[in-house]
C-alpha positions in Angstrom: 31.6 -21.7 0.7 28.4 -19.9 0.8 27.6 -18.9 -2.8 23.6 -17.6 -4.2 22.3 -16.8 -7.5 19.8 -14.6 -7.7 18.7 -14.9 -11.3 15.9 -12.7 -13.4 15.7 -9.1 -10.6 14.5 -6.3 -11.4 17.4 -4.2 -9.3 17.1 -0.4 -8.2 20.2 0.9 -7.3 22.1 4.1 -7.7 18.8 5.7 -9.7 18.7 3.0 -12.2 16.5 0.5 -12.7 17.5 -2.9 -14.7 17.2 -6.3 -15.3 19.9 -8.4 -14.0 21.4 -11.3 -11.6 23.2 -11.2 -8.9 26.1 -13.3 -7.2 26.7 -14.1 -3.3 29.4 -15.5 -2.7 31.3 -15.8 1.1 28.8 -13.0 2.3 29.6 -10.0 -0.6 28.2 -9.5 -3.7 30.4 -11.4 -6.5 29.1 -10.3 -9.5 25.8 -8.2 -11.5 25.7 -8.8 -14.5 23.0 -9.7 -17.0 22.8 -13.2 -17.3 24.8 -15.4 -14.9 25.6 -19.0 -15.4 24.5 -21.2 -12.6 26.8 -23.8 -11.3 26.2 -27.0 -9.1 27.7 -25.3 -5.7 25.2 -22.1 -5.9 21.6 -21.7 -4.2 19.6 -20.6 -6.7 16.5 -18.2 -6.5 15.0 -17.0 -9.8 13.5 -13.7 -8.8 10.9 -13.6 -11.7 11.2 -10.1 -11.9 10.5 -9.1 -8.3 13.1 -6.1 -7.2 15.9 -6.4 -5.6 17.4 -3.3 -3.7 20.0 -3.1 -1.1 18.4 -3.3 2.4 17.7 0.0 4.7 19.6 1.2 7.2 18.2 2.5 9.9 19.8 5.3 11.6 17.5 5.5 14.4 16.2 3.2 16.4 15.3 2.6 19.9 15.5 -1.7 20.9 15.6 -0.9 24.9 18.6 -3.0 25.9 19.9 -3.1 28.1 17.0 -2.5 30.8 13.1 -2.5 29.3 12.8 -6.2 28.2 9.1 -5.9 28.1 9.4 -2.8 25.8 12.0 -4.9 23.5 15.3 -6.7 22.8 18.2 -6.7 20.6 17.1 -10.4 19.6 13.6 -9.3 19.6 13.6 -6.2 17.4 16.5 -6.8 15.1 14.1 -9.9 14.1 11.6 -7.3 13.1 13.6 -5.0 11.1 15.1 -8.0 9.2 11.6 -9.2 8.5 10.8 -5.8 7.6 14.1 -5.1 5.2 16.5 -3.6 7.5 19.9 -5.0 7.4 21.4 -2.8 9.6 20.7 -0.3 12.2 22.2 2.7 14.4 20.7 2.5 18.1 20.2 4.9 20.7 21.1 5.3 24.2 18.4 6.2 26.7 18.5 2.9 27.9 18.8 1.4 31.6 21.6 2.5 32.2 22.2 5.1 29.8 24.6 4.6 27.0 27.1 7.7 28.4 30.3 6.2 28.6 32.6 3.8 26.0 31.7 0.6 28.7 28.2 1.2 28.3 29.1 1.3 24.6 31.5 -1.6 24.4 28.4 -3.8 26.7 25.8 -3.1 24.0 28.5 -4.7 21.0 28.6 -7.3 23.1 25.3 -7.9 23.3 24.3 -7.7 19.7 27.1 -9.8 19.2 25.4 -12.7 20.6 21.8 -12.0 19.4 21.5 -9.4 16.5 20.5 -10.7 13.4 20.7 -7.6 11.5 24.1 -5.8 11.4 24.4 -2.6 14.3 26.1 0.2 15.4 25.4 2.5 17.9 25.4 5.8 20.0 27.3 7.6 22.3 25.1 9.7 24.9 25.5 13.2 25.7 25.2 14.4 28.5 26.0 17.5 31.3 28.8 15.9 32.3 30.3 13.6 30.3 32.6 15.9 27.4 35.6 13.4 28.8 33.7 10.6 27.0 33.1 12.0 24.1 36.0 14.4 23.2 38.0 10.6 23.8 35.9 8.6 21.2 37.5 7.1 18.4 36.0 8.0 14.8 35.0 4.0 14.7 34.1 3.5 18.3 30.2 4.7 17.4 28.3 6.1 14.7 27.6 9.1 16.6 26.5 11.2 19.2 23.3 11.9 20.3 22.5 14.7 21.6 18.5 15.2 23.0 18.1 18.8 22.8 14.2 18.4 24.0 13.5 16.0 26.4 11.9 12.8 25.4 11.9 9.0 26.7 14.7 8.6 29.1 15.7 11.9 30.7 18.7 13.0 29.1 18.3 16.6 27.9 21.3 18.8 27.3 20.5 21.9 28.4 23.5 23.9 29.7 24.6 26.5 26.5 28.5 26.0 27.5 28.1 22.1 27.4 26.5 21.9 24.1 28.9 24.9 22.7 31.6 22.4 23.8 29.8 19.4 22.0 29.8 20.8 18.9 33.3 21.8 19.1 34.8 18.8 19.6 32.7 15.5 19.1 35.1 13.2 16.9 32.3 12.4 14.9 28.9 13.0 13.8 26.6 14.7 16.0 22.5 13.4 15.8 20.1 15.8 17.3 16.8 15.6 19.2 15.8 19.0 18.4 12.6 20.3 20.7 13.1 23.2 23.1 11.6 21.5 26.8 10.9 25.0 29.1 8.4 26.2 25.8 6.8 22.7 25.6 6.6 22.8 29.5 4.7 25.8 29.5 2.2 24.7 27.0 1.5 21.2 28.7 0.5 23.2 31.4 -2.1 25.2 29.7 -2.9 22.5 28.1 -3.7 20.5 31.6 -5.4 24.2 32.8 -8.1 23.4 29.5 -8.9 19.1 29.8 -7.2 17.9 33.0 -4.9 14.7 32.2 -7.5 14.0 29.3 -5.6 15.7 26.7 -7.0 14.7 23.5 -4.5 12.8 21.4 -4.9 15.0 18.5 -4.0 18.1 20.6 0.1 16.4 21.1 0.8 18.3 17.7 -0.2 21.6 19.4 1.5 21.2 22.7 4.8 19.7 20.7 4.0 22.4 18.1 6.1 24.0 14.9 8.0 27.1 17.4 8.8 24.1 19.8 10.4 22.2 17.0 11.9 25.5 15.1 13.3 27.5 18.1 16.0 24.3 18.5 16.5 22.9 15.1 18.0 26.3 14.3 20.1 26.9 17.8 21.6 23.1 16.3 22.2 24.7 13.1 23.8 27.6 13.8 26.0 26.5 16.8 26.9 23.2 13.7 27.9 26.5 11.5 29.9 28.5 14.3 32.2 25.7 15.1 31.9 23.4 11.6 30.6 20.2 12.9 28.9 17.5 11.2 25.9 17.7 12.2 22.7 15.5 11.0 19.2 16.6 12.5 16.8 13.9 13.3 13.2 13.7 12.6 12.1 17.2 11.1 8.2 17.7 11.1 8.0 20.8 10.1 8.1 23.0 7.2 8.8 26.3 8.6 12.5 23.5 9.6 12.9 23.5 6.0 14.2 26.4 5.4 17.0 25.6 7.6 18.8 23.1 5.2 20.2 23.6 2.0 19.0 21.3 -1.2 21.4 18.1 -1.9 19.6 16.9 -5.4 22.6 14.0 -6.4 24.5 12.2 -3.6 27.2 14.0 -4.9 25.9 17.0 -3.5 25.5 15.4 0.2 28.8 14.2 0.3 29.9 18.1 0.3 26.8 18.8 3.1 27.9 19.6 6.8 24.1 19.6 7.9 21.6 17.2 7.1 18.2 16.5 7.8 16.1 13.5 8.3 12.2 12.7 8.3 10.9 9.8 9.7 8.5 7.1 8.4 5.4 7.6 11.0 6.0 11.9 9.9 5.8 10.7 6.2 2.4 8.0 7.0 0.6 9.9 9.0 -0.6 13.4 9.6 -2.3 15.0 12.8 -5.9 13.6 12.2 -4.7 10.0 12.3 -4.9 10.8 16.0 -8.7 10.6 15.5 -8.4 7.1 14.5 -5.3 5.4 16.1 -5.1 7.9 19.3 -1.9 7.8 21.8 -0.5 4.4 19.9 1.1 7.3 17.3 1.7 9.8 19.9 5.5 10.5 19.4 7.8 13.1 20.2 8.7 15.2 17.8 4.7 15.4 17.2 3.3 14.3 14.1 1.8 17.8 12.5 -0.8 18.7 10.2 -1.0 17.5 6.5 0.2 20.7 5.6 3.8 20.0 6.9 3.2 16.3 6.0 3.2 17.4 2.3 6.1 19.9 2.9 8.5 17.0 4.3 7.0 15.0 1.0 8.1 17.9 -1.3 11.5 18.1 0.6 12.5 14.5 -0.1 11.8 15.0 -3.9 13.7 18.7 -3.4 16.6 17.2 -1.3 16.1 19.1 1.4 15.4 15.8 3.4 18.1 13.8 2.8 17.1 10.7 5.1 14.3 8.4 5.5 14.5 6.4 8.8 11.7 5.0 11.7 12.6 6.0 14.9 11.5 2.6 16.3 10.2 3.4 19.5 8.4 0.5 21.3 6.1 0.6 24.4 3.8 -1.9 25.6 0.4 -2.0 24.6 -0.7 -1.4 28.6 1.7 2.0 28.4 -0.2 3.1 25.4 -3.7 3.3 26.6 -3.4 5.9 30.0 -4.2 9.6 30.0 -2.1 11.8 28.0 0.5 12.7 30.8 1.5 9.0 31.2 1.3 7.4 28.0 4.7 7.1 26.9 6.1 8.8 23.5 7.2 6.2 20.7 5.9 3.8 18.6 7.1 0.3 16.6 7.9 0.5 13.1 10.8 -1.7 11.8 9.0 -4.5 10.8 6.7 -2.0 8.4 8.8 0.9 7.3 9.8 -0.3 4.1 6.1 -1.7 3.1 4.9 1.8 4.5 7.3 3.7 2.1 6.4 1.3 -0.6 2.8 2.3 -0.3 4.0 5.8 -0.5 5.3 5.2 -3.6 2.5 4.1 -5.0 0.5 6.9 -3.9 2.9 9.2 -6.1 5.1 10.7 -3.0 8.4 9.1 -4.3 10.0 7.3 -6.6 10.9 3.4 -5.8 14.6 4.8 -6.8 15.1 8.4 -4.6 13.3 6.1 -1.6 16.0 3.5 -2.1 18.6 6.6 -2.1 16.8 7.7 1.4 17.3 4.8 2.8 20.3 3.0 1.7 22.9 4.6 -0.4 22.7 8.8 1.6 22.6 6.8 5.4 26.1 5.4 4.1 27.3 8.5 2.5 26.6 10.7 5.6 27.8 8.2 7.9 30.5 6.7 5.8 29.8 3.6 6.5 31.8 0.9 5.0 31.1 -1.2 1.7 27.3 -1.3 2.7 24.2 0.6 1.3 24.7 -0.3 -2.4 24.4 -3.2 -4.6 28.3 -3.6 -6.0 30.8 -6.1 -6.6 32.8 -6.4 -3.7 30.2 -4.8 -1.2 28.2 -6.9 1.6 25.8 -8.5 0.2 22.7 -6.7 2.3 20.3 -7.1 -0.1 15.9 -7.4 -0.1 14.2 -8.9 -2.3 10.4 -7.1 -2.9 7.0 -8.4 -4.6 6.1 -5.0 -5.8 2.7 -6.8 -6.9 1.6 -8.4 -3.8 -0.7 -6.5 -1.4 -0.1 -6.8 2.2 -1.9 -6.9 5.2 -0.8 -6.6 8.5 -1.8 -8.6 11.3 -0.5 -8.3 15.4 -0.6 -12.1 15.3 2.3 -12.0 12.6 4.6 -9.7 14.4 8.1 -10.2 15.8 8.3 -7.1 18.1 8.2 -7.7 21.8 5.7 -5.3 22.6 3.0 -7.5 20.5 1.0 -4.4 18.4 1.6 -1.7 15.5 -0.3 1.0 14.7 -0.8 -0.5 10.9 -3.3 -3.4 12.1 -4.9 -4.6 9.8 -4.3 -2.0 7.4 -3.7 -3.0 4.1 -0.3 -1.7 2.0 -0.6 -1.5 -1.8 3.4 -1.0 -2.5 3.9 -4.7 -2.3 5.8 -7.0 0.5 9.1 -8.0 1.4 9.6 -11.6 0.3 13.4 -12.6 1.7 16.1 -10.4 3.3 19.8 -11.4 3.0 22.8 -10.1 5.6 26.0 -10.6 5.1 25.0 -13.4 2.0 22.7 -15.3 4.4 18.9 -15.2 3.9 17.2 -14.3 7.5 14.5 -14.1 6.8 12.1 -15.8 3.8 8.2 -15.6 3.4 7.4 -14.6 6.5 9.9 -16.9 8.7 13.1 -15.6 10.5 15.7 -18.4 9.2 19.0 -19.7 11.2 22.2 -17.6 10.2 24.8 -16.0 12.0 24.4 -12.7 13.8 25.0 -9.4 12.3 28.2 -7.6 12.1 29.4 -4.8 14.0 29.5 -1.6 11.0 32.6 -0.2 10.2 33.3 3.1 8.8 35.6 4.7 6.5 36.6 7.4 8.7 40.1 9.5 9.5 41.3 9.3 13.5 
């Protein structure tokens, strides 16, 4: 029997905020309630007050497995986002080879079978040519399909207007956009080249990928999701002309009626386009990150509910990638491990609330996705659960990272929200004051879904 008492938290859950304990017992959460009698059998850990709040899950990441081992792993990455308070994740599939097919989809559960420490899901690939594959997937065969609709790391753009009308028509589940439109970003990298050569300056990535490149298809995704009702969630919008797209979802309540959603991403949320100055191509990512203009729009459209999704986009390269000339250097950058201090820190800065950024990242990723008795702290559900020194400021160090790639863009930067003192999945603590601990992988998420 595996049973934990988590005694004296501050938990924020569901928009409240309240002193309580919690119960693990045989991986779910047993019982919240006020004051909690321990017993001999129970591992106890008195909180003192610190917050407790279900752990993120991350509907977007990028772990390069199968094929990029130097970029990252399943074991490699997963240990990050524990460490960082992600207890689950959705992964993409521009990997080597491409995840296009249910094999490829079956040989990635496999993998993180063995290794994951976090619990996974992940995507089906469209492509051209494969509508077969996806008009046969079973509503709990992935969490989604992905769809690149701008061409980014791996080559698989969807381009032809039949195929994608067809994709929207029929995907079994939820389709996840890449929205960028590649021939108008093509024609500015060449002027762009015409003007500096390959020594585009960093800063100049959020003109080349610039608001009409991002605009012109975000809203061919919307209005082809409208024409043929499909459920439909847009990744990573950067700008705020995008907004306008989307309709307001103030309660969960109201998102649980939403056919479209839309996302924004931790890096869009951190950092705005003069960060390039200081940190160059290691936060060159596709879609760009924009001018402080549109970073305060996306802020205004979490507290709005226009956003309705905080996630990170995890993207790792090696540090020897990151350092060419603008035409080689890789788009993506590594974030698991920090997303949650980052947000933290926003919070303190006044963006958000400590309760609508647990709703971001927990409780609306399992409402759009219906996942499966995650993404809340109640009786009977997983017991996923971080535990956060809201007091504590933290600062980063390369030396203390788990990713594979070895760097982040936060070095020794210093986050005021506070630091993530032990993650549980499934009832077993992972990961505790800075160490990844023995415990059994992940699990596979499951998804309360009609065939």
């Amino acid at each position: 029997m595996n049973v934990t008492l988590i005694k004296n938290a501050t938990i924020i859950n569901e928009g409240i905020r309240r002193e309580a304990d919690l119960l693990i017992k045989n991986g779910r959460i047993e019982k919240i309630a006020r004051d909690i009698k321990a017993a001999p059998q129970m591992a106890i850990v008195n909180a003192d007050g610190k917050w407790l709040i279900p752990g993120m899950i991350d509907d977007q990441v990028h772990f390069r497995e199968p094929g990029m081992p130097t970029k990252g792993t399943i074991a490699s990455e997963s240990r990050a986002a524990v460490a960082g308070g992600i207890t689950s994740y959705m992964e993409m599939p521009n990997v080597v080879p491409q995840t296009t097919d249910r094999l490829a989809l079956q040989d990635k559960f496999a993998r993180a079978a063995q290794v994951s420490l976090a619990n996974h899901s992940f995507y089906l690939g469209a492509t051209n040519n494969n509508l077969d594959e996806i008009r046969q997937l079973k509503p709990d065969e992935a969490c989604g399909v992905k769809i690149f609709m701008g061409a980014s790391t791996g080559n698989m753009l969807v381009d032809k207007e039949d195929t994608l009308a067809k994709i929207f028509a029929d995907s079994p589940v939820l389709i996840a956009t890449h929205c960028e439109d590649s021939p108008f970003i093509k024609e500015r990298e060449k002027a762009y080249r015409l003007k500096y050569g390959n020594e585009v300056p960093a800063y100049e990535h959020a003109e080349i990928r610039n608001v009409e490149a991002c605009y012109r298809s975000s809203s061919l995704a919307v209005s082809l999701a409208k024409k043929y009702g499909s459920r439909l969630h847009v990744l990573h919008i950067t700008t705020a002309e995008e907004l306008a797209l989307f309709e307001a979802a103030p309660t969960l309540e109201h998102l649980k009626k939403k056919q479209i959603t839309a996302e924004a991403c931790v890096h869009h949320l951190f950092f705005n386009q003069l960060d390039h100055h200081r940190l160059g191509h290691l936060i060159k990512c596709n879609p760009s990150i924009k001018a402080q203009s549109h970073q305060v729009a996306l802020w205004q459209a979490l507290n709005d509910g226009v956003i309705d999704i905080i996630a990170t986009d995890h993207a790792p390269h090696t540090w020897e990638e990151k350092k060419g000339h603008y035409f080689n250097v890789p788009s993506g950058l590594p974030l698991v491990q920090h997303a949650l201090p980052a947000l933290l820190d926003l919070c303190v800065r006044g963006v958000m609330t400590p309760e609508l950024m647990v709703q971001k990242i927990s409780h609306a990723v399992t409402e759009r996705y219906q996942i499966k008795d995650r993404g809340y702290l109640r009786e009977g559900y997983w017991a996923d659960v971080v535990l956060i020194d809201p007091t504590e400021r933290y600062n980063v160090r390369n030396n203390e990272l788990f990713y594979q790639c070895g760097w982040t863009p936060f070095n020794d930067y210093v986050f005021n929200g506070g630091s993530i003192k032990q993650t549980w999945i499934n009832g077993h603590c992972v990961y505790h004051n800075g160490a990844i601990l023995p415990a059994p992988t992940g699990q596979r998420l499951t998804f309360n879904r009609q065939a």
